[in-house]
N, C-alpha and C positions, 0 to 999 in steps of 0.2 A: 308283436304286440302283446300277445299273453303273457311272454316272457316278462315284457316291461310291466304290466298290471301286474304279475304274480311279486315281483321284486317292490313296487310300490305299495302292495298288502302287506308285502313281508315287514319293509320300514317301516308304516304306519305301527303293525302290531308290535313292531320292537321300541314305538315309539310310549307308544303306551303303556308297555311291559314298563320300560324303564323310569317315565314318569311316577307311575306305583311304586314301584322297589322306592323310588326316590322319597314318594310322599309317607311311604311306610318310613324307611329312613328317621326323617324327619318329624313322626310324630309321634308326641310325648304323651305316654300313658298314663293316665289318673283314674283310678280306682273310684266305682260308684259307691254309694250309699250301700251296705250288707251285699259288697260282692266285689271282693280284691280278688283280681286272677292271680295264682301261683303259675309260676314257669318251673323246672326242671333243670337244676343250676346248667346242664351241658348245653341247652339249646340255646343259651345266652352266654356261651362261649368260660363258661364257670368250671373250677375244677371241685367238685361236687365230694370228694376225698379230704379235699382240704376246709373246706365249710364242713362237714362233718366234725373236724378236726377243732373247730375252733367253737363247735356246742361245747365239743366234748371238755377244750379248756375253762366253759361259763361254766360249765355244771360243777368240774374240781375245783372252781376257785372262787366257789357260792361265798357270800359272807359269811364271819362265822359270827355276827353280831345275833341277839337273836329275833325269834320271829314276832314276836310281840311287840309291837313299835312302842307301847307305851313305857315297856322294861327297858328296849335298847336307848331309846331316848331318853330314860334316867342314868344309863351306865354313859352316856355321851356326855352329855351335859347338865347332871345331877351335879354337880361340885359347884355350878353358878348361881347366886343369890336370885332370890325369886326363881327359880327351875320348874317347878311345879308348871303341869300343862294343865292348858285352859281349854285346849280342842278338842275333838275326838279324836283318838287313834284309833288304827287297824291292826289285826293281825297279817302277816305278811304272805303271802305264796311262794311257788319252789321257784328255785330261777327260772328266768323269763326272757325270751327274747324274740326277737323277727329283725330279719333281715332283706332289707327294699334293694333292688339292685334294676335301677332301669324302669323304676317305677312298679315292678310286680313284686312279689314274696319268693324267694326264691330259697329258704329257711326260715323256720321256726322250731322254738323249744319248749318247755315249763305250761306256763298257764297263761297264755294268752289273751284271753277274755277275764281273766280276774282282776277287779275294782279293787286297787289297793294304792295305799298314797306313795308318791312320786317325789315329796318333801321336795326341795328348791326347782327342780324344772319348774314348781308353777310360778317362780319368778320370769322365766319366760314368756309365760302366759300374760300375766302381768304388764309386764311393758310392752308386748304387742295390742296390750289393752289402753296405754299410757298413747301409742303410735298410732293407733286411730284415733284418738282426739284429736291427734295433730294433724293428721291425715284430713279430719273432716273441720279443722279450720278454730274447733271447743281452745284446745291451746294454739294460740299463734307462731311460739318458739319455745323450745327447749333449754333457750337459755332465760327466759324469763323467770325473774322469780314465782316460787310457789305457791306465797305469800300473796301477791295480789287475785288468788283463783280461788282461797279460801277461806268464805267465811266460817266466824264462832261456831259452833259445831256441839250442839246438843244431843248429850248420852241418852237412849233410850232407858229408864228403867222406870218400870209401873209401878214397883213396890216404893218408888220414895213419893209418898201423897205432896211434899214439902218440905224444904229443909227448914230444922231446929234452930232454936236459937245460936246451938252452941256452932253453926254453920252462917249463921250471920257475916255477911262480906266476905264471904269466901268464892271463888269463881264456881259459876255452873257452868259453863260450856268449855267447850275446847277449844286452845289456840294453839295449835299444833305449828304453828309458824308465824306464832309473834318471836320477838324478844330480838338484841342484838345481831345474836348469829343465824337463826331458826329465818330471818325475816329476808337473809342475804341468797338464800338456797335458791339454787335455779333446778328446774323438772331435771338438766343433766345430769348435774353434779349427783340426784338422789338418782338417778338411774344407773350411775357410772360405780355409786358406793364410795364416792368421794366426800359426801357433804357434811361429815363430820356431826348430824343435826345431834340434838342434844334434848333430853324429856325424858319424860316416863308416859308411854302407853299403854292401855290396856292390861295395868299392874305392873309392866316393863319398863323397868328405866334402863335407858340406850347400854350405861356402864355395867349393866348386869350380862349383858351380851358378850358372854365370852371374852370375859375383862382380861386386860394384860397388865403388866407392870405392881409397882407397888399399890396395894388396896387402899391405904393411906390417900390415894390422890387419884382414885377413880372417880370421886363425884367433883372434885374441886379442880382439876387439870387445866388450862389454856386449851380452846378450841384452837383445830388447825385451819389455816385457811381452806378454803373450800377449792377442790379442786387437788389439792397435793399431797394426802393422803387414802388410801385405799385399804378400808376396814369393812370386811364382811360381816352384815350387820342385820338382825330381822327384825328391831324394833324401828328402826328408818323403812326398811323395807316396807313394814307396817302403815307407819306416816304416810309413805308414795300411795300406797293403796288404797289410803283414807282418804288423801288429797284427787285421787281419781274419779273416788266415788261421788265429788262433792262435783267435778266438772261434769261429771255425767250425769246427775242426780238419778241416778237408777244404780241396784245393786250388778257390780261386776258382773256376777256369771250369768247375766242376762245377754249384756253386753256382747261377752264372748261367744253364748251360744250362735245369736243372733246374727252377727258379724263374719266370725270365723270358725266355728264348730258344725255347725249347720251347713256351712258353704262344701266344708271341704270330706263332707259323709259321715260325721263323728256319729257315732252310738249317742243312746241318752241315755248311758249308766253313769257316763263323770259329775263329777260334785266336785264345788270349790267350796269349802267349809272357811268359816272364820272362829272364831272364839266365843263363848257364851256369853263375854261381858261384853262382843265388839260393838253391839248393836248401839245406831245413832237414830235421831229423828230428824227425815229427809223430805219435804212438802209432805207435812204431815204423817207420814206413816214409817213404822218400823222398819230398818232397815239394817241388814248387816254387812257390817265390812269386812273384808275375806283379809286372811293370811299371804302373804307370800312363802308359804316353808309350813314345813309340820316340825318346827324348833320347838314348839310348845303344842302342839294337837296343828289338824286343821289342814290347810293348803289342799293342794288339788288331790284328789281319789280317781284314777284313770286306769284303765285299761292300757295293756302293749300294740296294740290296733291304737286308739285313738293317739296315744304320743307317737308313735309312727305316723300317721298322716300330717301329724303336725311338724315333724321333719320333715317330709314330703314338700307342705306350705315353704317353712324355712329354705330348703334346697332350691325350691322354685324361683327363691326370691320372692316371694310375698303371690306369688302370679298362681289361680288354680285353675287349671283347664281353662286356659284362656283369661280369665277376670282378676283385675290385680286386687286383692283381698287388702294385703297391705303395699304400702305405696314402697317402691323401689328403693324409694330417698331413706324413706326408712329402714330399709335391711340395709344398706350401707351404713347409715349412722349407728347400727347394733353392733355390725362389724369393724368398726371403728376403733380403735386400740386404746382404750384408756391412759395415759399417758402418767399416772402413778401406777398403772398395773397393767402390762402389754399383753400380757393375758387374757384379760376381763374387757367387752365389751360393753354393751347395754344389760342389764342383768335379764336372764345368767346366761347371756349369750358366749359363752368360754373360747378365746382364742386360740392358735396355735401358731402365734407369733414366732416368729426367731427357732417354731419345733419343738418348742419350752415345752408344752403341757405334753404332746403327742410323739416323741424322737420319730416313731415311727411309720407318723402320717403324714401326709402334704401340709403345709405352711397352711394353705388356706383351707383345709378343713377346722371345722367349729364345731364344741359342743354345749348342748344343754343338761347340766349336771345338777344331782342333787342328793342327797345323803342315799345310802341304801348298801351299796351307792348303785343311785338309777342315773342311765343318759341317754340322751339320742346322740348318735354320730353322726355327722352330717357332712359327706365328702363330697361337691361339686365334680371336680376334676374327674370322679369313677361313677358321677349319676348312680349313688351311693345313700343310704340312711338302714340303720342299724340301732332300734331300741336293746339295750343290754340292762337286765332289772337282777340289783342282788348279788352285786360282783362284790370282790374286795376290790378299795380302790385304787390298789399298788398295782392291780394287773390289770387295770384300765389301755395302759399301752399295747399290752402284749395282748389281750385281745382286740385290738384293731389292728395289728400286726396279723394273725392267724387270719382274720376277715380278708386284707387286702393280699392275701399271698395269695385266696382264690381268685383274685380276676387276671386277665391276661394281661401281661407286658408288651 
């Protein structure tokens, strides 16, 4: 009879044992508010020689654009009419990076805590800001036109008492989405980088944007149907983020804080800057609409912490410790293949269709990219996110090659 009772203790406690192992197993780590735990790449089965290896390749193949975003953004795109920025720019930090493996830090580089702009990842931001509206019912579909979500749209500015004569019947407001083509635009097509929209915002007219072809026929061209051309473009970009602000009638990075920066532990050093002329009058009061991109100043100011969590959000599928932040449907439609550009999902959610952008990473890993060149990596398959800030972007592969040779086969 002891024997039996000792053998029935023994089960029991091995039952337990392995229930635990199981539920450890199974449970997914998400970092509190000012208190990510770092692991020790070996204890997480990492070869801790080879991540070493692969700082040591962000550091040799720093950009060599320079540090002053407001000079490199004139050697960029200083040859484009109207070039001239309108936001503020930063000085930049040394390269930067953290790497999430399994949900903890398992490396880091540079300046991690340093506020500096991120240029296009905050397109990211952006249309996760575009997905909770739909999420919460503001837009009904994605493929509706824009047009019917937005009215007339009055500029802020206190110094004009009233326009002069010589402004007699001239328009005061904005119609960012009247006219023939402007009026056909669905929330997609401007999220996809398809919709060809056509204006001048905020002193940007769309053709100044990194114009192609003969100049002769930049402001007079045939629009392309919507949908069948993929131009990467930040005065559309613009429009979407103007048109956001109108469904939500509150400024952006409220929104974001509120929704998804607050959820998911973000610091409160990010800032989403817009332009000095961007501001509109929104029920009554001053309001500014934010940049997608620091093309011209402006877009998101974040920390390597904070875009890392925000990959974290991403890798999760929208879900943070439990609560789905953004809705499921919607990380699939970001991941979704733009069909002018297999590449490019919802902006600037970047593919890795066909291996195209990544030879070296899995099909379904995606990143969030933006000049610097900064990105999050973001690899499901290895429970993987990797901010990389200040790379050239020719070696974008090969370091995520260096990254993925530390984990195990």
């Amino acid at each position: 009879m002891k024997r039996l009772l000792s053998c029935i203790i023994f089960l029991s406690a091995a039952t337990v044992v392995f229930a635990q192992s199981k539920n450890t197993k199974n449970t997914v780590y998400f970092p509190a508010k000012d208190n990510w735990q770092h692991r020790a790449p070996a204890t997480l089965g990492l070869d801790a020689a080879k991540l070493a290896a692969a700082i040591q390749f962000a550091k040799d193949n720093e950009t060599k654009a320079p540090r002053n975003m407001e000079v490199a953004q004139a050697l960029s795109f200083g040859k484009e009419p109207f070039s001239n920025g309108v936001g503020p720019f930063s000085t930049r930090g040394d390269a930067t990076g953290v790497i999430i493996y399994k949900g903890y830090i398992v490396a880091e580089w540079g300046e991690t805590f340093r506020v500096d702009m991120t240029h296009s990842v905050t397109k990211s931001f952006l249309s996760v800001v575009v997905g909770l509206a739909v999420d919460k019912g503001l837009i009904h579909s994605v493929q509706d036109t824009v047009a019917s979500y937005v009215p007339p749209i009055e500029v802020y500015n206190p110094a004009a008492i009233g326009p002069g004569a010589e402004q007699l019947g001239q328009p005061q407001l904005l119609y960012p989405f009247a006219g023939a083509h402007n009026s056909t635009l669905t929330w997609d097509v401007m999220l996809r980088q398809t919709s060809d929209w056509e204006g001048t915002l905020w002193g940007k007219p769309d053709w100044a944007d990194r114009p192609e072809g003969n100049a002769a026929d930049w402001m007079t061209r045939k629009r392309n149907k919507p949908g069948t051309v993929w131009k990467y473009n930040d005065v559309r970009v613009n429009a979407l983020a103007l048109a956001a602000t109108s469904v939500w009638r509150k400024p952006l990075p409220q929104i974001l804080k509120t929704n998804i920066m607050d959820e998911i532990g973000a610091s409160d050093t990010w800032r989403w800057n817009g332009y000095r002329n961007s501001w509109i009058v929104l029920d009554g009061s001053p309001v500014q609409s934010v940049s997608g991109g620091g093309h011209w100043g402006g877009g998101m100011f974040i920390h390597a912490y904070d875009m890392a969590r925000f990959g974290l959000l991403t890798l999760h599928r929208g879900n943070w410790n439990g609560k789905q932040l953004i809705s499921e449907q919607w990380v699939k439609q970001s991941l979704t293949p733009t069909t002018a550009k297999p590449t490019y999902g919802y902006m600037n959610w970047f593919l890795n269709t066909g291996k195209e952008l990544l030879p070296g990473a899995p099909a379904d890993a995606f990143v969030h990219i933006g000049n610097g060149t900064n990105f999050i990596y973001v690899d499901p398959g290895h429970d993987l996110v990797a901010v990389v800030r200040w790379i050239e972007n020719k070696s974008m592969d090969e370091m995520v090659r260096h990254i993925l040779a530390a984990i195990p086969r």
